[in-house]
Each structure stands twice: as C-alpha cells, then as structure tokens.
C-alpha positions as CSV (number, residue, x, y, z in Angstrom):
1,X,8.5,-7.9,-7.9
2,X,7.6,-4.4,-6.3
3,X,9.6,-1.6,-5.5
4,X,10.4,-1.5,-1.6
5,X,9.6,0.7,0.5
6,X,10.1,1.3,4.0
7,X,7.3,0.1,6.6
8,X,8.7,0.0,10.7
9,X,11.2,1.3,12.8
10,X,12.8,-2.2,13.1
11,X,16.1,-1.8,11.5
12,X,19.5,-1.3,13.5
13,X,20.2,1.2,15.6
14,X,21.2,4.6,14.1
15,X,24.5,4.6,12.1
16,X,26.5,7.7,11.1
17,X,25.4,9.5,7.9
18,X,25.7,7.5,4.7
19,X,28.9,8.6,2.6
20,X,27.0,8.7,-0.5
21,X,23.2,8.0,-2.2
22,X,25.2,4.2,-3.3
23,X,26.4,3.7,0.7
24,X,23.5,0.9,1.4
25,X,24.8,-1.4,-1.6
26,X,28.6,-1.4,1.0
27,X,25.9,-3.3,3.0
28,X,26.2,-7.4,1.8
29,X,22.9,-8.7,2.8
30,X,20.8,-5.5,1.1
31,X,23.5,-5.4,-1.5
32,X,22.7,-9.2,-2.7
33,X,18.8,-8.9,-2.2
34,X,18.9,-5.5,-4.0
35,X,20.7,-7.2,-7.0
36,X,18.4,-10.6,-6.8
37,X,15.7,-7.8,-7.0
38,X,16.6,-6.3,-10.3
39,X,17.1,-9.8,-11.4
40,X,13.3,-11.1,-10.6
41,X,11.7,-7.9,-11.9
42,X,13.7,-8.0,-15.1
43,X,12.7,-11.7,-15.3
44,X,8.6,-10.4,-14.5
45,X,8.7,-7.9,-16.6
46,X,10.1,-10.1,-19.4
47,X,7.2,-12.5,-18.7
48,X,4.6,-9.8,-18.9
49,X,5.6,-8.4,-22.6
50,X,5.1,-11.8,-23.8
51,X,2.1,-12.7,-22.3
52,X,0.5,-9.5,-23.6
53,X,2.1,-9.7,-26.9
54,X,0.8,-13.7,-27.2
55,X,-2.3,-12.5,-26.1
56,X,-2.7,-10.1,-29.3
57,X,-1.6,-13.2,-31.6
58,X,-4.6,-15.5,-30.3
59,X,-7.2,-13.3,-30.5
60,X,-8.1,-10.1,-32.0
61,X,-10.6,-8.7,-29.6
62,X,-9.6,-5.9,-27.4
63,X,-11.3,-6.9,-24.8
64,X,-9.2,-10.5,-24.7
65,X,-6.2,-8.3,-24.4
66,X,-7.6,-5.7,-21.1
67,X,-8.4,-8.9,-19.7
68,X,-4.8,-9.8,-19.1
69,X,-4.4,-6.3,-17.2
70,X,-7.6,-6.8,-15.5
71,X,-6.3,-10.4,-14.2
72,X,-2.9,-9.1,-13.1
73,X,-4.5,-6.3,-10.9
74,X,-7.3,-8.0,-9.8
75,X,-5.6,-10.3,-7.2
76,X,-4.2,-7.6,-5.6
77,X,-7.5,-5.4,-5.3
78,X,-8.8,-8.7,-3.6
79,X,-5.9,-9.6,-1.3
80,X,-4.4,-6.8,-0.7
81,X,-5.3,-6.3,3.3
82,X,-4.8,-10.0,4.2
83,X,-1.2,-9.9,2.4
84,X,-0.9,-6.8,4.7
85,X,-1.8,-8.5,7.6
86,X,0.1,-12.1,6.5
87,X,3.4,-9.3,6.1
88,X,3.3,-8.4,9.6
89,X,2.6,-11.6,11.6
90,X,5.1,-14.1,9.5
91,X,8.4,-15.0,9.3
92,X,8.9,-12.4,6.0
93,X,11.8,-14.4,4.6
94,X,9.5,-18.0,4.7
95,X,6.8,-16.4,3.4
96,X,8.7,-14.4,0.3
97,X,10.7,-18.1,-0.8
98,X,7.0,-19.7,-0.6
99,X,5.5,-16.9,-2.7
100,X,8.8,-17.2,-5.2
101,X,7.5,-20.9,-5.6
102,X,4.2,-19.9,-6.7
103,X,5.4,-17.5,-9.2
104,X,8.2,-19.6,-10.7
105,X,5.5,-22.8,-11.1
106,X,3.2,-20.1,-12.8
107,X,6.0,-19.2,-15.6
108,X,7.0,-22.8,-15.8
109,X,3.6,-23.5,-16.6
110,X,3.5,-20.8,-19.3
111,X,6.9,-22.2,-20.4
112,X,5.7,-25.7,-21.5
113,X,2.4,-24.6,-22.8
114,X,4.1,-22.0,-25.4
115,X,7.0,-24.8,-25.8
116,X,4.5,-27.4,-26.6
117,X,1.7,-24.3,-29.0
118,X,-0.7,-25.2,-26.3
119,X,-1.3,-21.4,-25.1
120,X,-4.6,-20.3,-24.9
121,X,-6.1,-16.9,-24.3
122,X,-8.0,-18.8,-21.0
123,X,-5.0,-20.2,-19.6
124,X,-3.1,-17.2,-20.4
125,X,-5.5,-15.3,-18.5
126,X,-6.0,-18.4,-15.9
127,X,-2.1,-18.0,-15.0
128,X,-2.0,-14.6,-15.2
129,X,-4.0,-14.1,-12.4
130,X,-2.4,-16.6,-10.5
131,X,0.8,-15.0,-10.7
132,X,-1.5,-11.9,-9.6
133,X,-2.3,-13.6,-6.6
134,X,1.7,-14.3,-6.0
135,X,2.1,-10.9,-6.3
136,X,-0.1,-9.2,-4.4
137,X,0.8,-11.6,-1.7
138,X,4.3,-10.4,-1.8
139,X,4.2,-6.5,-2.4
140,X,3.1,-5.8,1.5
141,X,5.9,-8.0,2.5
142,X,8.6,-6.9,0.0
143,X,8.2,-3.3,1.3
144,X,8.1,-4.0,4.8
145,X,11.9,-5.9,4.5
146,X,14.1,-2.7,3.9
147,X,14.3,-1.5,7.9
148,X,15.6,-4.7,8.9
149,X,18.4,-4.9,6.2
150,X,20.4,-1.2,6.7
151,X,20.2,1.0,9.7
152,X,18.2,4.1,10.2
153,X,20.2,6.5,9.1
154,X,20.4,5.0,5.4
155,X,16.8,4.4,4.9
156,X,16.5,7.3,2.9
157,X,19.3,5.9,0.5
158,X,18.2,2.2,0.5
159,X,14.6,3.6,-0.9
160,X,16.1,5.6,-3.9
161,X,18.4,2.8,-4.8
162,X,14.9,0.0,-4.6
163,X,13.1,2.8,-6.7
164,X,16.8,3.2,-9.0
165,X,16.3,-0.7,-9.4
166,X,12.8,-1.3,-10.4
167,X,13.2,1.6,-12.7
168,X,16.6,0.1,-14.5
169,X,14.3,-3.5,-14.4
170,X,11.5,-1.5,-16.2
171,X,14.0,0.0,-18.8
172,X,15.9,-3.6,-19.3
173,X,13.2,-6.1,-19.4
174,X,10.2,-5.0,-21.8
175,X,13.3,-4.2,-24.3
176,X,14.6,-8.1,-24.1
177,X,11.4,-9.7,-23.6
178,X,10.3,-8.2,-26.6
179,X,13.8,-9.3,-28.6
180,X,14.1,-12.4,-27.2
181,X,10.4,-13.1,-28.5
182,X,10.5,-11.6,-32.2
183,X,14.0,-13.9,-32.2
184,X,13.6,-17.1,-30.2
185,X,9.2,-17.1,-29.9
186,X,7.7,-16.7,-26.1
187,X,9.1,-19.8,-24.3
188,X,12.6,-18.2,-24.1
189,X,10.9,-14.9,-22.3
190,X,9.1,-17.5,-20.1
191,X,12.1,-19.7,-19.5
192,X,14.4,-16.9,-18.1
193,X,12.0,-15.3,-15.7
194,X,12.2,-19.0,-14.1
195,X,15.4,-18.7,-13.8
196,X,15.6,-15.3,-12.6
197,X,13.1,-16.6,-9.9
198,X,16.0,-19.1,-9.1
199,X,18.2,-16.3,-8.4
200,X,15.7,-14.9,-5.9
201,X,15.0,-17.7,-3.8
202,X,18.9,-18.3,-3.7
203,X,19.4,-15.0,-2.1
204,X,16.6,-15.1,0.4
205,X,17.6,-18.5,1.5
206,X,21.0,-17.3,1.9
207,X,19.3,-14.0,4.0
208,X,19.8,-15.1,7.9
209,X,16.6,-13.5,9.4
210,X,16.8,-13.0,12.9
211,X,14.0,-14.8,14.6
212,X,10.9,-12.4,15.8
213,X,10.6,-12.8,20.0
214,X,7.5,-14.0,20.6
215,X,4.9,-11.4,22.9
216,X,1.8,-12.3,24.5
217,X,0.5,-9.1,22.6
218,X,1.7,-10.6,19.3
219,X,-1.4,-9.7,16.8
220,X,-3.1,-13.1,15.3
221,X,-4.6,-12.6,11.9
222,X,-8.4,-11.8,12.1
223,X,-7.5,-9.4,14.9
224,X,-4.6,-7.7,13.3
225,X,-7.5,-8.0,9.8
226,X,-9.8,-6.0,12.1
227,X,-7.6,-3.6,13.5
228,X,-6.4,-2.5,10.4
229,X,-10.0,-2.1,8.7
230,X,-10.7,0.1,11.9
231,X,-7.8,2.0,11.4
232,X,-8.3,3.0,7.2
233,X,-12.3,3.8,7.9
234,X,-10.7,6.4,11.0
235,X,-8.0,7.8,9.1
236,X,-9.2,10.8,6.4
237,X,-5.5,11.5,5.4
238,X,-5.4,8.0,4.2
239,X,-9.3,8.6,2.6
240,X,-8.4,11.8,0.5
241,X,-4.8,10.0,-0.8
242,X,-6.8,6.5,-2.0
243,X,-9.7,9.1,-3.7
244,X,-7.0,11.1,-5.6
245,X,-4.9,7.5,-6.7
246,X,-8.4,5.8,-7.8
247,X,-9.1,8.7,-9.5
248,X,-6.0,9.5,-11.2
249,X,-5.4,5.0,-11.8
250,X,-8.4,4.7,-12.9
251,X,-8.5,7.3,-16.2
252,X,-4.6,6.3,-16.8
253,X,-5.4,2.8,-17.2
254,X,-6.7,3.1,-20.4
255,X,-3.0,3.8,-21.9
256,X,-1.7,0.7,-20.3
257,X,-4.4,-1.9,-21.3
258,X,-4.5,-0.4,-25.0
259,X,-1.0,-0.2,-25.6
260,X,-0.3,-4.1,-27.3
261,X,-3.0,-3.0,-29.4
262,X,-1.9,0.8,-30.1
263,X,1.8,-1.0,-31.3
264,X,0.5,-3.6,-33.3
265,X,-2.9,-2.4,-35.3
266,X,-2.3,1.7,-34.8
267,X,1.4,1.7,-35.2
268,X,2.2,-1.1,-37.2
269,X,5.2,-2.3,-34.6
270,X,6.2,-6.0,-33.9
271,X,6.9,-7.6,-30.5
272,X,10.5,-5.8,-30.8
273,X,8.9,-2.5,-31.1
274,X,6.4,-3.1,-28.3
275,X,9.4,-3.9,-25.8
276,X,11.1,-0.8,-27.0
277,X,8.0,1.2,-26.5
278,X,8.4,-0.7,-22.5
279,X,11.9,0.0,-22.4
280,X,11.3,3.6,-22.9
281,X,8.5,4.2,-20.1
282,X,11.8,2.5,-18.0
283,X,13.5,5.0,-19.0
284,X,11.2,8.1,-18.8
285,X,10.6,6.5,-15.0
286,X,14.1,7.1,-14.3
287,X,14.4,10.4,-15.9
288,X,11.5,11.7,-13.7
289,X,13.2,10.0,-10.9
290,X,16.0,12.3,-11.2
291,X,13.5,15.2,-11.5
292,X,11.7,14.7,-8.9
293,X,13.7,16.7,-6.1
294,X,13.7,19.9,-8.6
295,X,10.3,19.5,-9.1
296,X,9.2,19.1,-5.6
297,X,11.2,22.3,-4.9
298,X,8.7,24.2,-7.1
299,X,5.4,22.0,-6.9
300,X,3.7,21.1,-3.7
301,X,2.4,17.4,-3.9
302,X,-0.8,18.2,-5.5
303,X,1.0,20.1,-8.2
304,X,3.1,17.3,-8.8
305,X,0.0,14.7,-9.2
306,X,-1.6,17.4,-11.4
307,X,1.3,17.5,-13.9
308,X,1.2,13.8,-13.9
309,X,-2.1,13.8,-15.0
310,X,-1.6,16.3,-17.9
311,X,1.4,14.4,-19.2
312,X,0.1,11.2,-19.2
313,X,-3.0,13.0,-20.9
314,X,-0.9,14.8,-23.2
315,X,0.8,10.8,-24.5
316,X,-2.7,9.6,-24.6
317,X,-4.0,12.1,-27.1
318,X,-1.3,12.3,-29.1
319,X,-1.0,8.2,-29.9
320,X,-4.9,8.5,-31.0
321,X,-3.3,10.1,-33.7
322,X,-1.3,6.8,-35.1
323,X,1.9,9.1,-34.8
324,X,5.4,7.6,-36.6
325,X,6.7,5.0,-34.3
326,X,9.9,7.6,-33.1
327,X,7.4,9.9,-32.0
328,X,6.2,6.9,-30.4
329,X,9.1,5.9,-28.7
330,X,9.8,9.7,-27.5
331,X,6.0,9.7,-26.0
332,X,6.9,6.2,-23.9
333,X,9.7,8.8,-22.4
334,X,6.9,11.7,-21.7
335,X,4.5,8.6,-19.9
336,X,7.2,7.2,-17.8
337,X,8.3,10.3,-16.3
338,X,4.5,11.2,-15.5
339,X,3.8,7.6,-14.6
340,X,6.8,8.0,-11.8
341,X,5.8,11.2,-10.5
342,X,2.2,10.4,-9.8
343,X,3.5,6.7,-8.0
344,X,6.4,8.2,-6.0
345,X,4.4,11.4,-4.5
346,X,1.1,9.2,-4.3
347,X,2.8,6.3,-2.4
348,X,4.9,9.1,-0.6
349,X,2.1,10.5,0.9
350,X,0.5,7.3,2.4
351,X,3.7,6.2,3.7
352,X,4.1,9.7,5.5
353,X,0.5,9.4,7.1
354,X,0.5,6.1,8.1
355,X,2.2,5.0,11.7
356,X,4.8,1.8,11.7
357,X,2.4,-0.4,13.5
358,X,-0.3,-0.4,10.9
359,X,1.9,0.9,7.7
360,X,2.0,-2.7,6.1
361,X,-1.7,-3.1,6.3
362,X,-2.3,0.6,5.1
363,X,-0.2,0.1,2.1
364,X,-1.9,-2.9,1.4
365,X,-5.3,-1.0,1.3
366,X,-3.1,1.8,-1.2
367,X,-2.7,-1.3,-3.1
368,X,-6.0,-2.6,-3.4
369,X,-7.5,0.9,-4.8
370,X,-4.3,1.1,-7.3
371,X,-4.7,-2.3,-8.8
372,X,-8.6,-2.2,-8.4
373,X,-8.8,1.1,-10.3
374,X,-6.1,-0.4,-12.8
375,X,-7.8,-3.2,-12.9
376,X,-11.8,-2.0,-13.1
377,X,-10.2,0.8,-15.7
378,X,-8.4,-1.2,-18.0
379,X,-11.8,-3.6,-18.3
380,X,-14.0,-0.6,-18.9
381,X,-11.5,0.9,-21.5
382,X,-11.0,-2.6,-23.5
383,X,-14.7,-2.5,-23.7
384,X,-15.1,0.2,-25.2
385,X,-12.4,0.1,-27.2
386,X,-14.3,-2.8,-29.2
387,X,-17.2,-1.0,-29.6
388,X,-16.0,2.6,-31.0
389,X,-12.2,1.7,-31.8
390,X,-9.1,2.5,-30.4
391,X,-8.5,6.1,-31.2
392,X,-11.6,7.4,-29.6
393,X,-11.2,5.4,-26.0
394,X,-7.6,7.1,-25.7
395,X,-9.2,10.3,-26.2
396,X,-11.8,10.0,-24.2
397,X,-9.6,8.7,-21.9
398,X,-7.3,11.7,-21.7
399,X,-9.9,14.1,-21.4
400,X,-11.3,12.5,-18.5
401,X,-7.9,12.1,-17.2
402,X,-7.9,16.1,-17.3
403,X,-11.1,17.2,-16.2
404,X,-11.0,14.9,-12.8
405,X,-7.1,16.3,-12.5
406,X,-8.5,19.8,-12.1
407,X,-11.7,18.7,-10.1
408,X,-9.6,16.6,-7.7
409,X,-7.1,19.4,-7.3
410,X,-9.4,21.1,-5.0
411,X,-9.4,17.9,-2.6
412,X,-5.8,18.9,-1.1
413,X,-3.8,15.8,-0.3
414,X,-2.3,16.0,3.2
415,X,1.2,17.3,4.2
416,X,2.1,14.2,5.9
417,X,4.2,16.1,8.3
418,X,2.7,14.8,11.7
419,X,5.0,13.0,14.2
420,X,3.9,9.6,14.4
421,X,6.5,8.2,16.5
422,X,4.6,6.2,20.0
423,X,4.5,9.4,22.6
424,X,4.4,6.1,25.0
425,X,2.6,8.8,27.7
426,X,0.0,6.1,28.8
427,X,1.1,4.8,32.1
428,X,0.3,1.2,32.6
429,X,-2.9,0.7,33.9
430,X,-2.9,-0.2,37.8
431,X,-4.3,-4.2,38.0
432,X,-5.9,-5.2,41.1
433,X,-4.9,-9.2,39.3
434,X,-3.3,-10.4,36.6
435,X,-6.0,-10.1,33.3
436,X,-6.2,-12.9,30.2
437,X,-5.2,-10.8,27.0
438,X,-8.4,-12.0,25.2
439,X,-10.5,-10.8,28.1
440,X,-13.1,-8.5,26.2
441,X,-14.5,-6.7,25.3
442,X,-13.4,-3.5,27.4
443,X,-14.5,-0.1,28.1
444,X,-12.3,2.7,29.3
445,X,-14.0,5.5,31.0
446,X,-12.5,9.1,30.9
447,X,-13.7,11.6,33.6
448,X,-13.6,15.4,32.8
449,X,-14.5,18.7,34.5
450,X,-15.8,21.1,31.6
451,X,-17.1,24.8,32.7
452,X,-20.5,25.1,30.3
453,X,-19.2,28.1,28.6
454,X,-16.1,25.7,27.3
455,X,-18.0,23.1,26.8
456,X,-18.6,23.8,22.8
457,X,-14.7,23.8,22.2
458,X,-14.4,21.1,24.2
459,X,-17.1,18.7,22.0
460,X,-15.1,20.1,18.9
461,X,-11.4,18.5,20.1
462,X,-13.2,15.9,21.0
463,X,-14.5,14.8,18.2
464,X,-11.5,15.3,16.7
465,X,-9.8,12.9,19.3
466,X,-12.8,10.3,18.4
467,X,-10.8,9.6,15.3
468,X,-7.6,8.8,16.9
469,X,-9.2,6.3,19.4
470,X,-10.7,4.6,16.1
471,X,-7.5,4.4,14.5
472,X,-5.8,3.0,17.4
473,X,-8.6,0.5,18.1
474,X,-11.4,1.4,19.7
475,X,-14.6,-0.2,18.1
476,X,-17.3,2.4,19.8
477,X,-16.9,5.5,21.2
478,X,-18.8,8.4,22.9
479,X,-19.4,11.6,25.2
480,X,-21.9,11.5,27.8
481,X,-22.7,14.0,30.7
482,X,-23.9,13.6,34.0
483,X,-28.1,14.3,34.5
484,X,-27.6,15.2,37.9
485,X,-24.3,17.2,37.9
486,X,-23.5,19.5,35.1
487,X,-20.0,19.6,33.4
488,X,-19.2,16.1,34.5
489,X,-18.3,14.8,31.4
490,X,-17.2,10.8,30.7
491,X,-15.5,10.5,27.3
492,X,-15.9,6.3,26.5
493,X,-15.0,3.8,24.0
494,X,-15.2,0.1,23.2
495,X,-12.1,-2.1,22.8
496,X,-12.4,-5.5,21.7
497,X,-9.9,-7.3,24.4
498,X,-7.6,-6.1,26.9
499,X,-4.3,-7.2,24.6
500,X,-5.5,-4.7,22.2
501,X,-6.4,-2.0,24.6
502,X,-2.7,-2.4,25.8
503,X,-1.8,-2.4,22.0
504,X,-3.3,1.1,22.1
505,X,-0.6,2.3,24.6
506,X,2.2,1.7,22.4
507,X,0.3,2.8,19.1
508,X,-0.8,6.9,20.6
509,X,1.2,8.7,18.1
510,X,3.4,12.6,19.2
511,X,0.4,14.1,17.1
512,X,-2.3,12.0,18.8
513,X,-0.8,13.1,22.4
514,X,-1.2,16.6,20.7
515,X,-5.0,16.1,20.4
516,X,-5.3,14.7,23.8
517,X,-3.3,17.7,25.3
518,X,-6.4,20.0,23.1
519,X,-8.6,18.3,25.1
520,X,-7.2,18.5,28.4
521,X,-6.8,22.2,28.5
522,X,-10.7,22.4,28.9
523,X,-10.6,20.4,32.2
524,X,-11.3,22.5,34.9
525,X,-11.0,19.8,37.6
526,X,-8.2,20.0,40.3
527,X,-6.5,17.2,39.0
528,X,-5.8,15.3,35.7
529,X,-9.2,13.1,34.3
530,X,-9.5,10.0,36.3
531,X,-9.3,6.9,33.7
532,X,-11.6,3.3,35.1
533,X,-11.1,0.7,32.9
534,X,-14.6,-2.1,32.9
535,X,-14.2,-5.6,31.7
536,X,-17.4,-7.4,30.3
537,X,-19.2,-9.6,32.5
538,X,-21.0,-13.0,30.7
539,X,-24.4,-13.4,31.1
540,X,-24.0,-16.1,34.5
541,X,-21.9,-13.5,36.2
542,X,-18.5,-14.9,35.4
543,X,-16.0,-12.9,33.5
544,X,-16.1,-12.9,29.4
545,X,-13.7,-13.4,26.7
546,X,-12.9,-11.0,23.5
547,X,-15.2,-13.9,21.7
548,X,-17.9,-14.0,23.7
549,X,-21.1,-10.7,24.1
550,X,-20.7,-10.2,27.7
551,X,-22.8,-6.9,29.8
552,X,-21.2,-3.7,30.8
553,X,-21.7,-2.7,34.5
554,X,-20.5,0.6,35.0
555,X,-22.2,1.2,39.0
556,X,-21.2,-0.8,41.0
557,X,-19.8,-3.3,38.6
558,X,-16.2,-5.2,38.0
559,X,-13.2,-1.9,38.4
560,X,-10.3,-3.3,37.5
561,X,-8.1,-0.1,37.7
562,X,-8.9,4.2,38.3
563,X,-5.7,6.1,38.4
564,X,-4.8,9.8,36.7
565,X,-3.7,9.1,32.9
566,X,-4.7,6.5,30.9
C-alpha cells in the first residue's frame, strides 16, 4: 500500500494550528486508517521479500528474478492514468475495499501454492503482476483520501506521519518476512499479509464516507481520461519533473532488481539476511526523512536529487565489490536515505505543480514513468546481468547513474511556488437559453485591440497563455488578425462540450489569471476584450453534440453569448 499524499482542497474547513507533528493521529478516523496502513504495507512488504527470495530458489537465472520487479511495476506504468481518473470519479472508499479484495485473493493464491510446493517461477510472476495491477489501481486513490480525513490546517502533519508510516512498514516488514521465511518457509509470509489485508478492509468499512453530491458537470471517465492527457502534454513543469524521475528510476533500478541476487550468490546471506538488508533501507528511509528539512535548508531541490544520485551510486559500486555482509547492512542505511530523498523531493515537486482538479490524474502519469522506468530498468539490468555477471551491471549501473545526474542537473526542476488556487474571475457566460452540457464542440472567441508596435510582446504572452488554455481544456487553439483592419486581433480555442468549457471557469489557476492579466495590458481598446462563445452546428442545420463533428459558423452564425470577460 503507498504512502499518501495529499490530492484536493476537500477536507474540512480550516482548524486551528496542530499542537504537535503527532496532532492528526488525536483524529479517530485518520488515526485507525493510518494504523490499518502500516498494517497492509508491513503485510505487502512481507509478501514481496518472499516472493523474490522464492524466486531465487526456483531458478537461477537473473533474468527470472528482474522479472518479478518488472511485473510489479509494470501494471502501474500501464494503468496508471485510468486509476487516476477511476480515483476521482468513484466512491474512494468502494473502490479501495474492492481493490483490498483483489490483493488479498492474490496472496491467498500464493499461500496455497507455497503450502501445497506448487510455486512456480510463472505463477509467481503471473500473480505478481496481478497484485501489480491491485496496486496501481489503488495508489491514485490512496493519495487522494488524506484531505477528506483531517482539516486543512493539519495536512502538512497528516503527510509526514503517512510518509513516518510507510517508512516504519519498510523498516518492519522485509526484516520479518525474511525471519518468518528462513523459520516457518514462504506460506507463513504469504499467510499474514492476508490477514493484514483483513485488517484493512475492516477499517475502511468502518470509514463513513460522506456521499459525493451529484453535479451536472460531474466528469465521466473517457472525458475526465482526455482532460487529463491534455493537461500533462500542456504542462512543462510536469515534463521536466517526469524527465529527471525516469532518468534518475531508471539507472537506480538496477540495485533494486539485483539485490536477491547480490545477498545470496555475492554475499553469501540467506533469506534472514536479505530481510535485514530490507529492513535497513527502512531504516536509512527514515533517517533521511529526518534529514530532509536540514538538507533542504542548504540544497535547493535539484541539489537534493543530485545527492541522491551520488549516494545511491556510491552503494551501487561499492556492493560490486562482494563487501562483508556489515558493510552491507551499513550500505542498505546509505541507499535508503538517498532512495527517500530522491522520492520525497521528486513527488514534492509534482504535487506542488499540479492544481487539485487534475492532481490525481497527474500523479498517476508521475506514477506511470516511476514504475515504467523501474520496471523497463530492472528488465534491461537482469539482462545484462546474465550475460557479463553481476558485478559489472552494478557498476555500470552507478556510473550511468552519475553521468545522467550531472547532465540532468542542467534541466532545472521547477520551484513549484505558483498559486494554483481557482482565481474564479470568469464571470458566467450570459445564455440567450438554457444549453445541454454535452453540446460541443465549442469555440470561444477573444477580441483584442493591439497597437502594431506592441504587437511582438503581445504574440509572446500569448503564447505563453496558449499553454494554460491546453491545460485547462482546450483541444485547439490560435491567433488570428483581421485582413481588412489591422490590430484587430481574435485569440480562439476549441473546447470539446460546453460542460467542460464551464469546467474551465473553475479550473483558471491565481497564476493563470497572472498570464491573462500579461496579456491584457497590451489591449489598447476602450474597453475590456469582448468574449463570443459559438456552438457547433450538425451538418442539417440542427445543433450538435460533444460526440458528433458539427461546422463552425463564426459570421453570421449561432451567438450564444458576447459580454466583457470570459
């Protein structure tokens, strides 16, 4: 189970100052949903030491054991933007019990093939990746929950004590699954992630979700699928932080596919030893946790991804070596600190550039270049680990890691600092009759006055203001001007109905308002632009629907509304 993380503005109203970085567990319902948290991810974690130490006893081929990596991240590179969308148009709390189901059949599965000897490398790879698919269905929705359990004003705290909790899960469960299968053999790892899956599904059932109010601008799937495609290829924030995580994911894979193999045939270690090596990445994760706010006080975030990189180099180098299992240990510390650092300030930065209305779908694109990078990685590394051995992959490995740290550097993430709260400065638009919401497609029309002399400065904001209309929806956009009147200037763009263009007026970000107000300063007409909004017209004449390619008429054709604003 994933580590929350905030996604909307939906939780309760704001609530003095929290008394304390522990005030959110005073809360019941986060408190008992925090715990049953902790509980499942010790339970997955448990699961995942066995399967990839079972995987090492029935076969010998490196590539065998990448492939259990490669099916764990592989369902979430492929359904990570519908689990996005599926997060923010369901009941959450349904749609997390359902998804507990899945997973608990899938280790109930494992637990009567292991109990019976009649584990395979294909069915442990089969039900690997169907737990996969549980999970990348869930991670969207598990981080989208936290708002709606403590208010505002304890957000802040609820995070660190989610990322507190996966952290003491990672320390805690690779340790026992490993102990509990050198002593009492796979099935009892398997068995007690069922029941920690029991523990979950108790707790969300108990969970009394308010019921979402139904809106006639409630977002169906393939349109909510669409808006948020349109919204990642519009966004370059969100393009420079998924380049620097594929990057970074996909060179640090090859410690985390190679590292059954690096305990048992370089170091020698038994299952025990391989869930100690876990446990101690657990650990290391919560030591950099606790680093983290004196290190962002001297490192900017691309410093803190760089010294991420060199760590989690620096562990990969030195276990090519075959170093003595303490110094082992000790290097698990080194890779769990750098591990956290490049994970919190990664996933800190799309969070910060991503607005509430699309942040579930955003992350779930973040989530689809992690696991695809771990996943493409940790196939590529096992690969070549069976053709020129295990010590030369991890160093080749870390100095790739290195070199595309310090070329990457140069492609600066963003500060994440714009306001992204709705500016909710579009006025309604003016209806001469009530308009079906999947009436479509629609243009909007944006007049301007531009002096020629401006009109260079004017293209440039512009352009930059093209972007925020993609984000927020618009399928097609351009500037035209006027052949027989020169600085008349109509800014346009596409929208696919009218329910999403009225989406758009509650999705204009502060910092998109700032853009707009760029703009304006170049209008040189007595009064604000005049905004006309055109529905399509079907080929008979009769008015068109989002599904249906109807003609624009722009002349003389169907105005529905002209007023000053948009």
């Amino acid at each position: 189970m994933p580590e929350h993380q905030p996604n909307s503005a939906t939780a309760a109203t704001a609530a003095p100052a929290p008394s304390s970085s522990f005030a959110p567990l005073a809360i019941p319902v986060f408190a008992v949903l925090w715990a049953a948290t902790v509980l499942g991810n010790i339970g997955s974690f448990m699961r995942d030491v066995a399967s990839a130490w079972m995987v090492t006893e029935l076969s010998s081929s490196p590539t065998a054991v990448a492939l259990i990596q490669t099916a764990a991240t592989l369902p979430v590179f492929l359904l990570a933007i519908p689990a996005g969308v599926l997060s923010d148009i369901l009941d959450r709390r349904r749609f997390l019990i359902g998804v507990q189901v899945l997973l608990a059949a899938v280790s109930g599965t494992l637990l009567v093939l292991a109990q019976t000897h009649a584990l395979t490398v294909e069915w442990l790879v089969a039900l690997t990746f169907v737990g996969g698919i549980g999970a990348a269905l869930m991670g969207p929705t598990w981080q989208s929950i936290v708002p709606e359990l403590v208010p505002r004003s304890e957000l802040k705290s609820a995070v660190a004590l989610n990322s507190l909790g996966i952290n003491i899960a990672r320390a805690v469960g690779p340790a026992a699954g490993g102990l509990l299968l050198a002593s009492f053999g796979a099935a009892a790892a398997y068995g007690l992630d069922v029941l920690s899956y029991a523990f979950v599904i108790a707790a969300l059932v108990w969970w009394k979700r308010p019921q979402a109010t139904a809106t006639g601008l409630n977002e169906q799937f393939f349109g909510a699928f669409r808006a948020g495609v349109r919204y990642a290829r519009a966004s370059r924030e969100l393009h420079v932080v998924l380049l620097r995580a594929a990057v970074f994911f996909l060179f640090a894979s090859s410690v985390w596919a190679l590292l059954p193999l690096v305990a048992r045939r370089m170091l020698g270690g038994t299952a025990g030893f391989y869930g100690v090596m876990l446990g101690a990445v657990g650990a290391g994760a919560i030591l950099g946790a606790l680093l983290l706010p004196r290190l962002r006080k001297r490192l900017d975030t691309d410093g803190l991804v760089l010294l991420a990189s060199l760590l989690s180099a620096g562990v990969m180098a030195v276990l090519a070596a075959a170093p003595p299992q303490w110094v082992a240990v000790a290097l698990m510390l080194v890779l769990g600190t750098g591990w956290i650092i490049a994970l919190t300030t990664l996933n800190g930065v799309a969070q910060a550039v991503l607005p509430n209305w699309v942040r579930g779908r955003g992350l779930a694109i973040y989530l689809m270049v992690f696991n695809g990078a771990m996943a493409a990685g940790s196939l590529g590394w096992g690969l070549m680990a069976g053709q020129a051995g295990l010590p030369v992959t991890l160093l080749v490995g870390a100095a790739g890691l290195v070199v595309m740290a310090f070329i990457f550097h140069r492609v600066k993430l963003p500060t994440g600092e714009a306001d992204l709260q709705p500016s909710n400065h579009w006025p309604e638009p003016l209806l001469a009759e009530p308009i079906a919401h999947d009436r479509g497609p629609v243009m909007v029309q944006i007049e301007y006055r531009i002096a020629k002399h401006d009109l260079p400065a004017f293209l440039q904001a512009m352009q930059r203001l093209s972007r925020e209309r993609r984000r927020d929806g618009a399928y097609a956009w351009g500037v035209a001007e006027h052949t027989g009147e020169p600085g008349r200037v109509i800014e346009w763009f596409l929208v696919e109905s009218w329910a999403e263009h009225l989406r758009q007026h509650g999705r204009v970000s502060k910092a998109d308002a700032d853009l707009q107000a760029e703009a304006l300063q170049y209008h040189a007409g007595p009064e604000r632009p005049v905004v006309h909004h055109f529905l399509a017209l079907s080929a008979e004449g009769g008015s068109a629907h989002a599904d249906t390619v109807g003609a624009m008429r722009t002349d003389d054709g169907v105005k529905i509304c002209s007023q000053n604003g948009l």
